[in-house]
N, C-alpha and C positions, 0 to 999 in steps of 0.2 A: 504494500500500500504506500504511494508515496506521501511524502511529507508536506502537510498545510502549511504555505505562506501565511505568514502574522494576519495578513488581508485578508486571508480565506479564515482561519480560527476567528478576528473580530467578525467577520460576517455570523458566522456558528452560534456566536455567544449573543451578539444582538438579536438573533431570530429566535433563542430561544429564553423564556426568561427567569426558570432556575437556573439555566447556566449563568445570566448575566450578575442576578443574584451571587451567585456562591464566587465569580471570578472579578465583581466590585464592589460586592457591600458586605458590609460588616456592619452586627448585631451585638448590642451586651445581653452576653448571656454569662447570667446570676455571677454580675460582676465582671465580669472577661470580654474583651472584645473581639470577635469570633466571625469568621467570614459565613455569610448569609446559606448555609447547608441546609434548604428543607426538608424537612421530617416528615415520614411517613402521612400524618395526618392534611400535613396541608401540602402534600405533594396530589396525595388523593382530591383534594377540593380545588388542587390547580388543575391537573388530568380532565377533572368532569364539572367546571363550574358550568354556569349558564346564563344566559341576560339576566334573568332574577335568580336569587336562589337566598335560599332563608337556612338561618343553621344553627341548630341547637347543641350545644359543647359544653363539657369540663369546662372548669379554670383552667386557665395558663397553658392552653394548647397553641397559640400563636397563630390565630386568627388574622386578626386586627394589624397582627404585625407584617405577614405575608400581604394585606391589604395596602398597607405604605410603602411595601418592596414594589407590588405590581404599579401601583402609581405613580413613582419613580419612576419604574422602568417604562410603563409608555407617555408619561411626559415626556423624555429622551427620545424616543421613539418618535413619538407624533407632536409634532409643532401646533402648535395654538390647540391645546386642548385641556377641560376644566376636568377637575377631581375634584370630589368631597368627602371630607371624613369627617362624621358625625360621633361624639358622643353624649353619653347622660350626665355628666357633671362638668364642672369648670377644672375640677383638679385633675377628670379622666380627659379633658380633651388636653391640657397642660403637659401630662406625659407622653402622650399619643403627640404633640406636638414635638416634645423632642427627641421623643424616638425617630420622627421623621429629618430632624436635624443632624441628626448623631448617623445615622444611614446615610444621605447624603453628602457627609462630610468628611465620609470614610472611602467613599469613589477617589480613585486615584487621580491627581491634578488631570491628566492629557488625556482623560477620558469624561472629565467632569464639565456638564454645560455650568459656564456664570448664572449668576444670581440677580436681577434688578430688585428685590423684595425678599427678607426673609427675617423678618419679624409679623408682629400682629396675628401669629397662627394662620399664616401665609408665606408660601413660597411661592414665590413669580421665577420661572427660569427665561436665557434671554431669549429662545426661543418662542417665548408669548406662552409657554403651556403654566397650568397653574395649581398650585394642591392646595384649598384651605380645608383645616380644621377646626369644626365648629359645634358650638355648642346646645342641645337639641331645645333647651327649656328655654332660652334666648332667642328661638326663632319661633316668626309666627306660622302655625300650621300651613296655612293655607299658602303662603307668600314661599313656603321653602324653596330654593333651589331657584325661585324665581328667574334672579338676573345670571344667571349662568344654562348655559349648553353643555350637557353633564356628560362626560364621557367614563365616569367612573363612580359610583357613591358606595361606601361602606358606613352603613348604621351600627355602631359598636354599641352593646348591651342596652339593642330596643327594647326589650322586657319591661325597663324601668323608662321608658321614655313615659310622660302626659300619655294618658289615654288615647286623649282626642288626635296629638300629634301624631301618636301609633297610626292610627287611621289615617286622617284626611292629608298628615304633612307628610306621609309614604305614597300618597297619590300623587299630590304637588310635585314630588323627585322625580315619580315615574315619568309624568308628564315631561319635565328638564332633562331625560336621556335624549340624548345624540339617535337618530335613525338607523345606525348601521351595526355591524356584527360585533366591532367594539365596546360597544356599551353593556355596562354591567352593572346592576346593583343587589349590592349584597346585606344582608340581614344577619347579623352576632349575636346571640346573647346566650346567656344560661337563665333558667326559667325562672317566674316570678308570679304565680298563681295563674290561674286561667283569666287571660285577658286577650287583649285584641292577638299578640303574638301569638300565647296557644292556642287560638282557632286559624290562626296564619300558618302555621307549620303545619296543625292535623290534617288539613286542607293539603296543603302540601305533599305531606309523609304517604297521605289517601291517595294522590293524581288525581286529584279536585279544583287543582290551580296554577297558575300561569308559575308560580315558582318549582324549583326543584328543589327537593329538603335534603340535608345534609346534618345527621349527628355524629359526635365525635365524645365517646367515652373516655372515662380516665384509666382505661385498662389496654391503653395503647403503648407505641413507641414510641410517642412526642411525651406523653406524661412521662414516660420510664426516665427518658432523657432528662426532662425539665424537674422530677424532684429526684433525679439521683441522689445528690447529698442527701435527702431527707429520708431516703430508703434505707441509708448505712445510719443515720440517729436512731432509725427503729429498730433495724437488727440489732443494735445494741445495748437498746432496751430492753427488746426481746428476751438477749442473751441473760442480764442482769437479773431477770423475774424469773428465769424457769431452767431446770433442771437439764434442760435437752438445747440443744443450741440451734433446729431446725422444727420448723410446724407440720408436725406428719398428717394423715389423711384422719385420722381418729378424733384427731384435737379441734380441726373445725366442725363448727354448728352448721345448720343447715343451709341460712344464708353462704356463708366462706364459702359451702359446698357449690352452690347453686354459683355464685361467683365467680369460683374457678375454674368453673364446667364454661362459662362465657367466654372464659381466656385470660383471668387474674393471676398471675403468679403468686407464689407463696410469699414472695418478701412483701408485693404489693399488700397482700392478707395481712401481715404482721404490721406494715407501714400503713390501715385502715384502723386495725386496734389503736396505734400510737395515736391517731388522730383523736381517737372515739374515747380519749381521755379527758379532752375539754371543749368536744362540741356533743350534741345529741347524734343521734343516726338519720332524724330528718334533718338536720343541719349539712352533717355529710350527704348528704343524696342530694339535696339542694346544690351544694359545690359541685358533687363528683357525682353524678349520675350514671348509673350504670344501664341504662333504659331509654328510653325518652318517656316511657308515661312517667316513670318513676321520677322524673325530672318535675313533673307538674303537679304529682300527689304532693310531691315534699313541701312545696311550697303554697300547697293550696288550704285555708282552713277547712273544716274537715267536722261532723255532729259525730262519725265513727273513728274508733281507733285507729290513728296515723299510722302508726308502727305494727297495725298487723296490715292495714293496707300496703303498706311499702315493702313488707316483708312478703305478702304475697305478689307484687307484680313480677316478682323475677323466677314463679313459678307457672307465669300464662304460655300457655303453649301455643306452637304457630296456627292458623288456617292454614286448611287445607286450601291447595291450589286448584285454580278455574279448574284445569283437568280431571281434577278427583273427586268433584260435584256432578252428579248425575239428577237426571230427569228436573232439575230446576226449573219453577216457572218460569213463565218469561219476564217477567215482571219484573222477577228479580235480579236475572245477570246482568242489568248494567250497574248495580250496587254493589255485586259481588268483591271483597277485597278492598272495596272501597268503605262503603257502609255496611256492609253486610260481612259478618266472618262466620264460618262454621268454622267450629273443630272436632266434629265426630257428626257421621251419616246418619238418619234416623234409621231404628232398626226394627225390623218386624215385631209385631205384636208389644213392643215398647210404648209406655203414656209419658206424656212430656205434658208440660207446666208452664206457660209463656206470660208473663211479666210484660205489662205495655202503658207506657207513660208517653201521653198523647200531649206536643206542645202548640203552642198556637201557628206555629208554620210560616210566620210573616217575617222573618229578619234571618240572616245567617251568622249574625254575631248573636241571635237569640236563644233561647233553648233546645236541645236537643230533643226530638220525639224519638222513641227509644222502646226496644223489645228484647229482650232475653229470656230464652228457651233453654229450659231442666227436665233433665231425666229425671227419672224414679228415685234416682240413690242421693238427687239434687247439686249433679252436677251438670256445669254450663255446657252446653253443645251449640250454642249459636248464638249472635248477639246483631241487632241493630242498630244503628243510633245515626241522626241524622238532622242537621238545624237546617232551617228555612224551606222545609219540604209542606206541601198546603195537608191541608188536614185530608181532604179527598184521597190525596196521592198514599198516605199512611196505612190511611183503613182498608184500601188495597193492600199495599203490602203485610198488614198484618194478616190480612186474611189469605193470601196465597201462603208467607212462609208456618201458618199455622196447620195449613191442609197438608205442606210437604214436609212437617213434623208429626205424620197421623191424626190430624185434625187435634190437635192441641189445646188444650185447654185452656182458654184464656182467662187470665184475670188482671 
């Protein structure tokens, strides 16, 4: 294979842009200033992003921060074009801002555009491209994104944005994207009870909407990376309390079990005790989700036990696939997967028990109408749940998937 001229490598590296990442920026990481190497997680969200995409994550997966590399890199790129980065407080968009300093300033001089601007949570490069970082409760909904032609926006921890801005100032942005294949807006955060986001991502996670959903647990290779130190403070904790120097298969509770069958390592398991010394288990699940419902129980108030609810999500098993649904009404397969899940066939001479809480049908930020179907022994075999469906449309469905459960019992 012959050998790339410098010309042909910069070409390489500008067209792709983890490469441009890893061969001119540089990141602090937990102290150290470390050339921009993405991690599995957000190598994954660069592979398959999409125009929108909404994405629910762990802490400290580096998100937000792949967001200020990619905006760099096609400001450089593309001449006169805007970026925006949003976040939910003055102190969160304050570090977001100079982490976008400290990355830029780390590009080597002969490859690095000048500056006309780079104060006020603004960089202006001399190209005319521009990245501000801004702050969400400081802008008016409606007016967002206004005076700008948006070729980029990342919302950093919408969760906590204003309600009303959740909604109508995510509309505003949509409308200020650029018309062509570069434009992208992306949606961050870790969960914060069921509000405008969790009906935005279920939506999503469903293929009910214009976004594409992306979760990102703390049982990956970007968390393993990002609290390494924190994993060796636990093993040696570990060490100091118990007799055995290693957590065998006996010693964890069901949860651990059910965890590691996910993909938790054992020191993660010991580095989840050390945590679960000064915060609750729904406090952990709220940070580190291992789910994505379990992301929205933790932080949702709740008339039933938290902790057996959270404790059972990581015991739901999958639906079965389009495929392995037989003789379905019609009615129902375009809900299949989406609103509708089976998880066991009905079976001969079997009486099942259907559960149907009927909402008014007018909004889809409104209540769910909702049906869940039990066997004899009073376990769940099917479930539907559905907002902004008309009432007509329901009592259909209840009554097809009641007939295709042996005429089911309703109550």
């Amino acid at each position: 294979m012959p050998k790339l001229t410098r010309e042909e490598k910069l070409r390489r590296i500008n067209a792709n842009p983890a490469l441009w990442l890893k061969n001119f920026v540089k990141i602090d990481s937990n102290g150290e200033l470390v050339p921009f190497v993405v991690n599995p997680e957000q190598k994954d969200f660069l592979d398959n992003m999409d125009r929108y995409c909404c994405t629910l994550k762990s802490r400290q997966l580096g998100i937000s921060t792949l967001s200020l590399g990619l905006m760099l890199y096609y400001a450089f790129q593309l001449p006169n074009s805007n970026y925006l980065m949003l976040a939910q407080s003055e102190d969160a968009t304050q570090n977001l801002f100079t982490r976008l300093k400290l990355m830029y300033e780390s590009i080597p001089d002969k490859y690095r555009i000048g500056f006309r601007k780079n104060n006020e949570m603004e960089l202006l490069l001399e190209n005319n491209s521009r990245i501000a970082v801004k702050t969400a409760s400081k802008m008016k909904a409606e007016s967002a994104g206004r005076s700008y032609s948006l070729t980029m926006v990342h919302l950093s921890e919408f969760a906590f944005y204003d309600e009303k801005f959740q909604e109508k100032g995510l509309l505003a942005l949509e409308n200020a994207l650029i018309k062509n294949e570069n434009a992208k807006i992306i949606i961050e955060s870790t969960a914060n009870g069921l509000n405008y986001f969790y009906y935005l991502f279920k939506d999503a996670i469903a293929g009910n909407s214009k976004y594409k959903a992306f979760f990102y647990n703390w049982l990956g290779e970007g968390a393993k990376k990002q609290f390494k130190y924190e994993y060796q403070l636990a093993k040696n904790w570990y060490k100091k309390g118990s007799l055995i120097r290693h957590l065998y298969d006996d010693e964890m509770n069901d949860t651990e079990k059910k965890l590691y069958g996910l993909g938790a390592t054992k020191v993660q398991l010991i580095w989840r005790r050390w945590k679960l010394q000064d915060i609750t288990e729904e406090q952990f699940r709220q940070e580190y989700p291992a789910t994505w419902q379990e992301a929205f129980v933790s932080t949702q108030e709740s008339v039933f036990d938290q902790k057996q609810l959270n404790d059972r999500l990581l015991f739901i098993p999958e639906p079965l696939k389009a495929k392995e649904v037989n003789d379905l009404p019609d009615v129902l397969y375009p809900y299949l997967n989406k609103s509708l899940f089976i998880y066991k066939l009905p079976k001969p001479k079997e009486m099942y028990f259907a559960g149907v809480d009927t909402a008014s049908g007018l909004s889809k930020e409104g209540d769910l109408s909702a049906m869940s179907i039990l066997d004899s022994s009073g376990e769940q075999v099917a479930v539907f749940y559905k907002s902004g469906l008309p009432v007509y449309k329901f009592a259909n469905i209840v009554n097809a998937l009641g007939d295709y459960f042996n005429y089911a019992c309703l109550m």
